[in-house]
N, C-alpha and C positions, 0 to 999 in steps of 0.2 A: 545254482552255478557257482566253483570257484571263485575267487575273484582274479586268481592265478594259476596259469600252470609252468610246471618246471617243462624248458625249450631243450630238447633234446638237441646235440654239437652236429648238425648238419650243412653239407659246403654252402653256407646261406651268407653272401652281403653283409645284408640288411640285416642286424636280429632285436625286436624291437619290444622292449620291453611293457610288461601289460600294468596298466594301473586299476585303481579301484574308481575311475571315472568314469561317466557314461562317453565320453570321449576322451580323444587325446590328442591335444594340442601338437601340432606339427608346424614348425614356420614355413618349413618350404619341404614338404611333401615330395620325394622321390619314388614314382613306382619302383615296384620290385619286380615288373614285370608288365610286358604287354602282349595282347591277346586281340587276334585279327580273326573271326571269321569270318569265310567268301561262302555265302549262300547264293553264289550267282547259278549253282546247279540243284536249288533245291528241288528241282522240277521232274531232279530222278532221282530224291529222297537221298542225297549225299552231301556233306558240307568237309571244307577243306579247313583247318586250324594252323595259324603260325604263331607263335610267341617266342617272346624275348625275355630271359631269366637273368635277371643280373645274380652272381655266382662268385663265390669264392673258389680253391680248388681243395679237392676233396671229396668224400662221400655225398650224393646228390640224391633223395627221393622224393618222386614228385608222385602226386596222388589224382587218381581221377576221383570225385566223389561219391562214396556210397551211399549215406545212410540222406535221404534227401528230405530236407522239411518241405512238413504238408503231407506228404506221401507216408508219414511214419514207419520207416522201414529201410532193408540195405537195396533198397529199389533202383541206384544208379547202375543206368545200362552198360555196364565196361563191355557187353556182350557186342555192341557196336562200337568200340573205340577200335580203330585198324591202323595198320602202316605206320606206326610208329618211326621216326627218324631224330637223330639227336644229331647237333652238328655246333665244336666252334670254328667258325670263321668257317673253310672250306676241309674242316677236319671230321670226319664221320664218327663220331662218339658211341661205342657199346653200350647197351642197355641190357638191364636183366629182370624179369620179375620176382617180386618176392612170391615165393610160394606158399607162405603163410599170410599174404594180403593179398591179394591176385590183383588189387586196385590200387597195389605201389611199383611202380620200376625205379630201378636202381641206377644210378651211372655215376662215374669215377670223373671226376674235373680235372683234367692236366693243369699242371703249374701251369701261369701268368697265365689262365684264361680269367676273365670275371664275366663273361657274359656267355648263353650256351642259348642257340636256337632249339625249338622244340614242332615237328609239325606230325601234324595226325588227320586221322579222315572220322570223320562223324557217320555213320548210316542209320539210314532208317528212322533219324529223331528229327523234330521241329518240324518238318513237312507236312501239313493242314491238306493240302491240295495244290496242283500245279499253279494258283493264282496266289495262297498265301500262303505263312511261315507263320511259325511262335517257338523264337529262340528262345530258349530254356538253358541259361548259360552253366549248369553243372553239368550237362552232355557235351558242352566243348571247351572245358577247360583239362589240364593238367597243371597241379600244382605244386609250390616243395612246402614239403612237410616242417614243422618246427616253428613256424609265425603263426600268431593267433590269428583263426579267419575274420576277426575283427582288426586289425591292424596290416594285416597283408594287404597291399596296395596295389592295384592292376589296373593297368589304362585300357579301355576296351574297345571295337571298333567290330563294324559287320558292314561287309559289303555285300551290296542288294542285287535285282536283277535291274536292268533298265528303266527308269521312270516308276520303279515301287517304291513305297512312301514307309514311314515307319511309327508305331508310336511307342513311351515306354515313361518312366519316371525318370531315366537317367536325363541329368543334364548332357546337350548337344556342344559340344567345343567347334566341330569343325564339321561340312558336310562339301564334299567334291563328289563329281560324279553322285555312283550308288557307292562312297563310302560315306559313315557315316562314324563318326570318330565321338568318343563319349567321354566325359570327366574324369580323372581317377576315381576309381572308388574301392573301397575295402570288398572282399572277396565274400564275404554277407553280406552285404550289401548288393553287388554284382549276383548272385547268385539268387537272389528275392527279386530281381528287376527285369522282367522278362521283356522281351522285345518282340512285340507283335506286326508285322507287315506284310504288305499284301503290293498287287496290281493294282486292285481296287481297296481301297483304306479314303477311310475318313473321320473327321477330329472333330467333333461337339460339344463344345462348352457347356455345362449343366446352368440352369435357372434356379441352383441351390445357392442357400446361406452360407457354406462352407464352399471353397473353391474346389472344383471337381468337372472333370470332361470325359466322354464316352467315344473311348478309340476302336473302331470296329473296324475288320474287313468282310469281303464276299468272295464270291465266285464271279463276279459282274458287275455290271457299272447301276444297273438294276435294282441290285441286290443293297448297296449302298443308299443309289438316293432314294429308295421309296422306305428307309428304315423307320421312319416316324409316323407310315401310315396307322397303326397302332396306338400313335403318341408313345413309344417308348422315350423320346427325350424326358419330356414330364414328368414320366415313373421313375427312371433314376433319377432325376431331381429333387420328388420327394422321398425317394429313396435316402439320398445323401441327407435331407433335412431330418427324419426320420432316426438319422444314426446319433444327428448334432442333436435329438430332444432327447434320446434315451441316454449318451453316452455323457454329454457334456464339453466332451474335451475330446481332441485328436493329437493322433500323433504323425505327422507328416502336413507337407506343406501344400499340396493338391496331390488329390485324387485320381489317377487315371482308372478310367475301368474298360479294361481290353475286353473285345468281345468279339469271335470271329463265329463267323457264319457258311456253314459246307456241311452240305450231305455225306462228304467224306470223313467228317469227324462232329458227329450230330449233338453230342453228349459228351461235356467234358469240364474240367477246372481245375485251379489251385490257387489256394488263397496264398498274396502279398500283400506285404506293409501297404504299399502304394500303390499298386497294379495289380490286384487281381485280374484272372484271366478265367471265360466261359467259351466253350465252344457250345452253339447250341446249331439248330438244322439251318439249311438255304434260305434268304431272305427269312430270318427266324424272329428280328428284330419286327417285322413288320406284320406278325401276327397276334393277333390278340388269344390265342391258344395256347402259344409256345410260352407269352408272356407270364401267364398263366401258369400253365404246368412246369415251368421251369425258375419262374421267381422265387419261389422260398430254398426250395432245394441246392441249388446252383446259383443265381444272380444277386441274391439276396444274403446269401451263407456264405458264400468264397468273401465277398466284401467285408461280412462285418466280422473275418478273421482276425481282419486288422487290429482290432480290438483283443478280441478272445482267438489265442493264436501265437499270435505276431508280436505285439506287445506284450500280453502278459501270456506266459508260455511254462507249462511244466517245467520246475530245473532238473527235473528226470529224462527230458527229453532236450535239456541244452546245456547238458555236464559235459562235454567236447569241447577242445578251443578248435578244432576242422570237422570234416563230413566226412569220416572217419567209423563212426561210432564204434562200439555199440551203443543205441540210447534206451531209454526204457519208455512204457505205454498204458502205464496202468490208471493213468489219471488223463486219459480219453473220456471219458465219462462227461469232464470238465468241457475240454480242449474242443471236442467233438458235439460231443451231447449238450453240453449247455447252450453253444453257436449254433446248434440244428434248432433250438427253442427259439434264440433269438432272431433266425432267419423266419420262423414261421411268424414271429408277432411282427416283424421288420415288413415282408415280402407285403403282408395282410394290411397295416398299417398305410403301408405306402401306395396301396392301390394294385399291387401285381395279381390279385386275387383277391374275394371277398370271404367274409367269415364262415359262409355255409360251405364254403368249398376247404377250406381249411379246417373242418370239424367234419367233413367226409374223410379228407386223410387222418384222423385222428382218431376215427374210428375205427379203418380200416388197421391201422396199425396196435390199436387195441386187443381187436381180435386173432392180428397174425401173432400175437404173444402168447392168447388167451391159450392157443393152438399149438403151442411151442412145447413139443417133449421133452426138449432140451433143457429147460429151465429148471426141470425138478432136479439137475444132479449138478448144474455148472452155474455159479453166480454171473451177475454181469460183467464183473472186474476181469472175470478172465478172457473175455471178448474183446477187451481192451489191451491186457499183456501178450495176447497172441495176435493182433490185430495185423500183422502183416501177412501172415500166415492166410489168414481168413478170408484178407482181399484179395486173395489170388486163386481161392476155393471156386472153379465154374463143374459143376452138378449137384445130385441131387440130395437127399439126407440133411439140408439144412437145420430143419427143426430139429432134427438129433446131434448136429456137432455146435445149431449158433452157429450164427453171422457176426454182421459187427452191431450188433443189438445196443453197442453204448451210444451210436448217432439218437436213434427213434426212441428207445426206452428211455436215456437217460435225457430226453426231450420229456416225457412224462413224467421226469422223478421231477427235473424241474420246474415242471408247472404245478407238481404237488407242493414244492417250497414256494411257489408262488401263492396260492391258493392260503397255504397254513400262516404265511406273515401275513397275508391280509386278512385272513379269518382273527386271527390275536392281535394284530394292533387296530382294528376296526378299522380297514381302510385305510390308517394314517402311513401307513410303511408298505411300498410293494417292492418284488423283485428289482426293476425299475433303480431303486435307490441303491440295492446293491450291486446292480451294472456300470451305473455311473462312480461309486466308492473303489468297487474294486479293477475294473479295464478303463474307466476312462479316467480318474484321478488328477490327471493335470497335460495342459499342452506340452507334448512335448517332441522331438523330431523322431527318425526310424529308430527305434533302442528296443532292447528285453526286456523285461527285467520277468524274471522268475518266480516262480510259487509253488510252496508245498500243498498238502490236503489241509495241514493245519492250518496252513494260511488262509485258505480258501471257508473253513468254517471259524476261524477267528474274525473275516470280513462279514461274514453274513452273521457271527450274534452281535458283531459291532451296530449291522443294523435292525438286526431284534432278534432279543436274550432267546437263546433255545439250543438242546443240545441236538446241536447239527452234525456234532460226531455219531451218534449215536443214530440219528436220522440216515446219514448216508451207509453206515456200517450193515443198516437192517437190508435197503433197497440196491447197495450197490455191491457191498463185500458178501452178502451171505445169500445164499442160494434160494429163490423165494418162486414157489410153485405157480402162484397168482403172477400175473403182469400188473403194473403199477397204474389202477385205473380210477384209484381212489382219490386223486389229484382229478379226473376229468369229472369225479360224485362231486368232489367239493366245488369246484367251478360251477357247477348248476345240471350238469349233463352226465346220461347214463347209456351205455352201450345199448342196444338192440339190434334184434337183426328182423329184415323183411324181405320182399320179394324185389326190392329195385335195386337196379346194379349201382354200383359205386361207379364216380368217374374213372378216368382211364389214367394211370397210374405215372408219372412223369417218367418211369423206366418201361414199359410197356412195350412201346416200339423198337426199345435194344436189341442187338444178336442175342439169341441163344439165355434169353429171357422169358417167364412166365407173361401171357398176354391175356390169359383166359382164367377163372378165379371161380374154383369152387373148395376153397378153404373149410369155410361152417360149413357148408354140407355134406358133399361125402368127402372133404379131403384131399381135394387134389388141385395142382398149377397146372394148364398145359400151356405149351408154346400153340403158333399159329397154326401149324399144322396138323395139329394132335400128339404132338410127342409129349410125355409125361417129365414134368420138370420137378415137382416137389409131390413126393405122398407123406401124407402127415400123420405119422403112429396112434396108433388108436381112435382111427376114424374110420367110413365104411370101406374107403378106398386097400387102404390099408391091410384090411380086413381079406377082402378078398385075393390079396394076393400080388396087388401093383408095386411095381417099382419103378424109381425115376428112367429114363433112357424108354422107357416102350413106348409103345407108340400104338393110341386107338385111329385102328381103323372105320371101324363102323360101331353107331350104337341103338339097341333094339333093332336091329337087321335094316339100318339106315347108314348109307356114308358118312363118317362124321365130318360135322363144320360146328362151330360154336353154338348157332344156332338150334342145330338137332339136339346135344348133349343138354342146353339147358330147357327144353324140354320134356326131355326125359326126366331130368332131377324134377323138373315140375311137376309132373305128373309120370310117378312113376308104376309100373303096371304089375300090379298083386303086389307091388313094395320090391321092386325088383330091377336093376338096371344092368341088361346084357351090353360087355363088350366085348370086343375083337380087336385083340392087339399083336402086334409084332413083337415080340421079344428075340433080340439078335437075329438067327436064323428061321425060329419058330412061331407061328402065325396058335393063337392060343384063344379062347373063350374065356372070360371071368365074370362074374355076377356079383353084382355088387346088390347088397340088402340094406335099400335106404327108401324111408317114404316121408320125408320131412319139408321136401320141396324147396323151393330154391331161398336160399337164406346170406343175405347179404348187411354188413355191418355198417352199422350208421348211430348215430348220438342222437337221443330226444331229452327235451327238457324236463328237470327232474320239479313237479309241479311245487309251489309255495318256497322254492330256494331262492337264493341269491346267485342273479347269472354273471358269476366272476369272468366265464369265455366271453364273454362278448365285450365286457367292461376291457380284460386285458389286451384285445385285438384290435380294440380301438385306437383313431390314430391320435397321437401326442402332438401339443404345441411345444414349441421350441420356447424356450426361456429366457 
C-alpha cells in the first residue's frame, strides 16, 4: 500500500493529510460526519440512514462503497441503496449520478453552506430475521470522496427496536432509549465493526488467557440460554487460547466473536479485526454437530482472519485509500488458503472437532481435485484473480471452469510447507514458527500493514533456507494435472477409497447444493431430490450423457432416493446402471456403464512413516 495518495479538490472541510504512521495523532478529533441508522423497522427488511457532512461549498461526491473486505470483490449492494435526499438546512439539494461510477452521486454545495444532511433507505440488508439484525455498516453509509478511509472520521449511532440489546467492538459513549451512540471512529475502522443485535442477545465472557466474549443472538429466549448445552463457552475459550499459542501476539484489545443463530440465515460470515461474525442454524450454539461441522470452516476461520487478513493483508488488495477499488486477488492463495489451513489445525486443536473427522475432510477434498478436469488447463492463481467472479458461479460445470480452489487446495500446499520444514529441519522449525514471525509479530491495536509474494517467501526462508519461490511457482502459478497430495504422503497419510460414506459435508444442508456424492464412482453430485448438480468429465456419468440441471427420476426401474442409487452403484447389474431423467421438457433413459461399486475417499496410514497429521493437529501450550 502507498504510504500516500494525491486528495483530489473536493467541497470537503476537513482535508486531512496522510502520514507514514500507523496512526495519527489528533488533539481533539472533529468528525466529518455523522451517521444515524434507525433499524427500528428491520422486521420488514428496511433501514432508514441520516447523516451530517460537514462541507465546504462546491463540488460534493459521496460514495456508497463497492469493492467490500472479506468479500474480495465490487460486492457493495448500491442495488438497495433508495430515496436518496440531500438537503442544507430546509434547502432540497440536486444530486446526480456518475455514470462512469454508479456508486458516486454528485451534488453542488451553495455558498455559506458547511454542513449538508444526507438520508437514504437501506433494503433488504442486515435483517437475520424479525428477532435479529447484523449491521454491516458499508450498506448504510454514503461517503465523500477525497479523505483517506483511514482518517475519515464518523461518529456513528443505530437505533434499535424496543428492549434489543446489541453487541460489537465499538466503544459505547451514550445509550438512551434503543439509541445507542458509538465513539468516533475512522471509516475502516466503522466499516470492519459490525454490529450485531437482537430481542434475544447475550454477552459471554470467554475463560481465555487473552481477553475475549461471545456475543450471540437467537430466535428466542431458548435459543440464548440453553447455548452452552454443548459447552460451546469452553470451545471458544480454547479456541482464543489456541490462537494466543500459535500466533503469540494480537492485535486488538478484546475480542468480540458475534455469532447469530436462525434458520433464516443457517450459513454465513466475515472475518473482522475484532468482531468476526458467523451465522450458523437455530439454537446452533447448543449442538454438538453444528459445533462440529461448522468449527473449522466458519467459527474457527472467520476469527483467525484477524490474523491472516485483517492484519496482515495483500497490498494488492489494500492499494485504495476508499472502497472504491479496483483491488486485485491473486494472492488469495495466502489470504484465503493459508487461514483455511490454519482454521482446520485451530478448530481441531481446540476441541470443535477431532482429528479423524478432519482427515475425512481432507480426504474428501483430495479426491474432489483428484477429479478436477479443470486443472489440467487453469492454474490455481487464476481462481484466485477471478475469485469474484466464481463466488457468484450457482450451477453445474464446476470441475471444468474451477471454484475457488485457493480456500481447500491452497490449504494442502500448506500443509505440504508444513510437512517439507519439518522433514529438513528434523522437527526443530514448523509452520507454527512461521505464523507467529510473520501474522503475529508484535502487540499491536486494529492496523494493516501489507505484504507482497516476496514477502511472504522472504518470511518463510527466514524460517528455513529453501526456495519457496520456486516451491509456490510449481503448485500455485503453473498449471498442475495432479492435486497437491504429496503434502498429505508426507504427513504420514495416503488417499484411498472404500465402501463407507464420508461424513456430511458442512455445506450439505445448503439451497441448491450437492447433498449426495458419487464423485469416484460414476461421477456425479445430486441435490436431495435427485437433480444432478455436478457431472464430472471423463467419468461414467459423463459418459453416458448426463448434464448438471436433469433430474433422475427413477433408477433400475426404481423411484430414486439416495438410498436406491447407492445401491445400484453397489451392486450394479451386468455392470450397468439404468436411469430416467427429466431433461427440460423431456423425460429420457441413460445407461450408465460402471461396475466398481461404491467408492468413497478417506486417508490411511502410510505404514513405518512418520505421523506428521496427528503431530500437527495436536493441541499447543501457550508459552
Amino acid at each position: 500500500m502507498p504510504n500516500s495518495w494525491k486528495i483530489p479538490a473536493v467541497g470537503l472541510l476537513v482535508l486531512i493529510a496522510i502520514t507514514k504512521s500507523d496512526l495519527v495523532a489528533q488533539s481533539t478529533p472533529v468528525p466529518t460526519m455523522t451517521l444515524l441508522v434507525d433499524e427500528t423497522q428491520a422486521f420488514r427488511r428496511i433501514a432508514f440512514v441520516h447523516e451530517q457532512i460537514r462541507v465546504q461549498p462546491g463540488p460534493l461526491a459521496l460514495a456508497y462503497p463497492r469493492w467490500i473486505p472479506g468479500e474480495h470483490g465490487p460486492t457493495g449492494p448500491i442495488q438497495n441503496l433508495a430515496a436518496i435526499r440531500v438537503h442544507s438546512g430546509e434547502v432540497t439539494l440536486p444530486w446526480t449520478r456518475d455514470p462512469g461510477d454508479i456508486n458516486t452521486i454528485k451534488i453542488d454545495v451553495p455558498p455559506n453552506t458547511n454542513t449538508v444532511t444526507v438520508d437514504f433507505d437501506t433494503l433488504l440488508e442486515n435483517t437475520i430475521s424479525d428477532h435479529q439484525i447484523l449491521l454491516a455498516w458499508n450498506t448504510t453509509v454514503l461517503y465523500p470522496r477525497g479523505i483517506d478511509k483511514r482518517e475519515l472520521l464518523i461518529e456513528p449511532s443505530v437505533l434499535l427496536p424496543p428492549n434489543w440489546k446489541q453487541g460489537s467492538s465499538l466503544p459505547v459513549t451514550n445509550q438512551a432509549g434503543g439509541r445507542v451512540t458509538f465513539a468516533p471512529t475512522s471509516l475502516e475502522r466503522l466499516i470492519d465493526s459490525p454490529v450485531l443485535a437482537g430481542e434475544f442477545f447475550r454477552a459471554v465472557p470467554l475463560a481465555s488467557k487473552w481477553p475475549a466474549e461471545l456475543d450471540f443472538t437467537g430466535d428466542s429466549q431458548s435459543a440464548v440460554d440453553t447455548a452452552d448445552h454443548a459447552h460451546a463457552f469452553a470451545l471458544f475459550g480454547k479456541l482464543i487460547d489456541q490462537d494466543q499459542a500459535m500466533f503469540g501476539f494480537r492485535h486488538w484489545q478484546t475480542m468480540h466473536l458475534l455469532v447469530s443463530q436462525s434458520e433464516a440465515l443457517p450459513f454465513d460470515g466475515l472475518e473482522h479485526e475484532d468482531s468476526p461474525w458467523d451465522a450458523i442454524g437455530d439454537a446452533g450454539l447448543a449442538k454438538k454437530d453444528e459445533l462440529e461441522r461448522f468449527g473449522w470452516p466458519l467459527l474457527a476461520h472467520e476469527q483467525s482472519h484477524s490474523w491472516d487478513g485483517k492484519y496482515r493483508r495483500p497490498a494488492e488488495l489494500y492499494s485504495k485509500p476508499d472502497y472504491q477499488g479496483p483491488e486485485r486477488t491473486t494472492l488469495l492463495w495466502v489470504y484465503e488458503g493459508l487461514n483455511e489451513y490454519i482454521g482446520m489445525l485451530l478448530a481441531t486443536r481446540a476441541g470443535f472437532n477431532d482429528s479423524a473427522y478432519m482427515r475425512d475432510y481432507l480426504g474428501r477434498i483430495a479426491s474432489d481435485f483428484a477429479h478436477e478436469a479443470g486443472r489440467t488447463t487453469t492454474p490455481l492463481v487464476d481462481t484466485a484473480a477471478q475469485n469474484w467472479v466464481l463466488r457468484s458461479v450457482h450451477g453445474g460445470w464446476r470441475s471444468l471452469r474451477r471454484s475457488q480452489d485457493y480456500y481447500d487446495e491452497g490449504a494442502l500446499i500448506w500443509l505440504r510447507a508444513d510437512t517439507l520444514i519439518r522433514e529438513q529441519s528434523h522437527d526443530r522449525v514448523t509452520l507454527d514458527d512461521f505464523l507467529r514471525s510473520f501474522l503475529g509479530q508484535r502487540d499491536t491495536g486494529p492496523i494493516v500493514v501489507p505484504y507482497t509474494r516476496a514477502d511472504v517467501e522472504a518470511s518463510l526462508s527466514a524460517i528455513w533456507p529453501y526456495d519457496w519461490h520456486s516451491f509456490f511457482e510449481k503448485y500455485v502459478y503453473q498449471v498442475n494435472s495432479l492435486p497437491p497430495t504429496d503434502g498429505l504422503e508426507a504427513a504420514g497419510w495416503r488417499l484411498v477409497y472404500n465402501a463407507t460414506p464420508n461424513n456430511k459435508p458442512f455445506y450439505a444442508d445448503l439451497p441448491q447444493v450437492p447433498s449426495y456424492f458419487a464423485t469416484a464412482s460414476i461421477g456425479i453430485d445430486l441435490q436431495t431430490d435427485g437433480t444432478i448438480s455436478e457431472v464430472f468429465p471423463g467419468e461414467p456419468a459423463y459418459d453416458a450423457g448426463l448434464g448438471p440441471d436433469m433430474k433422475i427420476l427413477a433408477v433400475d426401474g426404481n423411484a430414486y432416493s439416495p438410498d436406491v442409487i447407492s445401491a445400484s452403484i453397489a451392486h450394479p447389474r451386468g455392470g450397468k446402471i439404468s436411469l430416467v431423467v427429466r431433461n427440460f421438457d423431456t423425460v429420457e433413459t441413460r445407461e450408465i456403464q460402471y461396475a466398481g461399486g461404491l467408492r468413497y475417499p478417506h486417508l490411511e496410514r502410510i505404514p513405518g512413516t512418520h505421523d506428521y497429521l496427528t503431530e500437527i493437529l495436536t493441541p499447543r501450550n501457550i508459552n
